[in-house]
N, C-alpha and C positions, 0 to 999 in steps of 0.2 A: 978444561979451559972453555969460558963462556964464546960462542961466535952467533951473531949475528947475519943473517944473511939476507939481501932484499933482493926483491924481483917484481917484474911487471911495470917495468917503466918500458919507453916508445914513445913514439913517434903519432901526437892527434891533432887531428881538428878543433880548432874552436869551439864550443859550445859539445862535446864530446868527452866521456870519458874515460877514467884509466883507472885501476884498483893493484895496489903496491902492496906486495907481503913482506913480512920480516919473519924468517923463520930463526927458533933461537936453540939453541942445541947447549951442554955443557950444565945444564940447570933449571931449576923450575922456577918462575916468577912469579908466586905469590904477596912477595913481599917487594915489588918493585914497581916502577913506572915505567910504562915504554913512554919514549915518544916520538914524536917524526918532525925531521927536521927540514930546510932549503938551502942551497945555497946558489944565488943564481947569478949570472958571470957580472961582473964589476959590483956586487953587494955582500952584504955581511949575511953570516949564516943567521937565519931564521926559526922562530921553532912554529912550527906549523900546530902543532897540539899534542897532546899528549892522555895518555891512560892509564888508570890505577888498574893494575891485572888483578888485584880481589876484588868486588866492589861495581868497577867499568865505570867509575868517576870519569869523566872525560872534560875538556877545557881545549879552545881553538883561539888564534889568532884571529883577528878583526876581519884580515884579508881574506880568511879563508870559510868564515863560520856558513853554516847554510847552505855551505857546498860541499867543504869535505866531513867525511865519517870517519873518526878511527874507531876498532871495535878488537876483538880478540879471540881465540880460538883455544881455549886452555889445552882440550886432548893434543891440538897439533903444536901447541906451544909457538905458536904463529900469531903476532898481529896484522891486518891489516888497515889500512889508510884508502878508501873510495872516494875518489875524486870525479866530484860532478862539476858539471858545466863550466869546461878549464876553460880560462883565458891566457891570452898570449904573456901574461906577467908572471902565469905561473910555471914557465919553461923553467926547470932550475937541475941542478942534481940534490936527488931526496936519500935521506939519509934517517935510517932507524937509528935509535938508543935506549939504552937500561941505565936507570939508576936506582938505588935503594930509595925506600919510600919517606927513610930519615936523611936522606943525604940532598944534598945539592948540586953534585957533581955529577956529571951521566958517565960512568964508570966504564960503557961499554960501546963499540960504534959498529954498524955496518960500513959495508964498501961503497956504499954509493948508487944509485941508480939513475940514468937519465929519463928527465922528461924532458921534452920538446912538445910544445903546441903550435900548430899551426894555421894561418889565418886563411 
């Protein structure tokens, strides 16, 4: 059974960072896309960006480009997501996902983790 698991979310200051892991156990993801998602209170979930785990193609939201980094760890079968210089809009709950690399559907989700920035 594939599981997803994220960590490194908390509690920052403005103009301060955080760095999110997804650790993925159940499988190996050569043939897949992680990617990392928002969801932040009264808005529609968000995709924050996403990664080809062959490859390390990567592609961000507008919102986010130039700040965040997603990247990958293949031995730890770990992505993470490094957020630089958060702002208050980007307090949400973040959420890793897998989907195959033909597919459109993110087949796989983590639990969630809170960020909170603050001012």
């Amino acid at each position: 059974q594939v599981q997803l698991v994220e960590s490194g979310g908390g509690l920052v200051q403005a103009g301060g960072s955080l760095r999110l892991s997804c650790a993925v156990s159940g499988r190996t993801l050569s043939r897949y896309v992680m990617g990392w998602f928002r969801r932040a209170p009264g808005k529609e979930r968000e995709l924050v960006g996403h990664i080809y785990w062959s490859g390390e193609m990567t592609s961000y939201a507008d919102s986010v480009k130039g700040r965040f980094t997603i990247s990958r760890d293949s031995a730890k079968n770990t992505a993470f997501l490094q957020m630089n210089s958060l702002q208050l809009e980007d307090t949400a709950v973040y959420y890793c996902a897998a989907r195959g690399v033909l597919q459109l559907t993110w087949e796989y989700w983590g639990q969630g983790t809170q960020v909170t920035v603050s001012s």
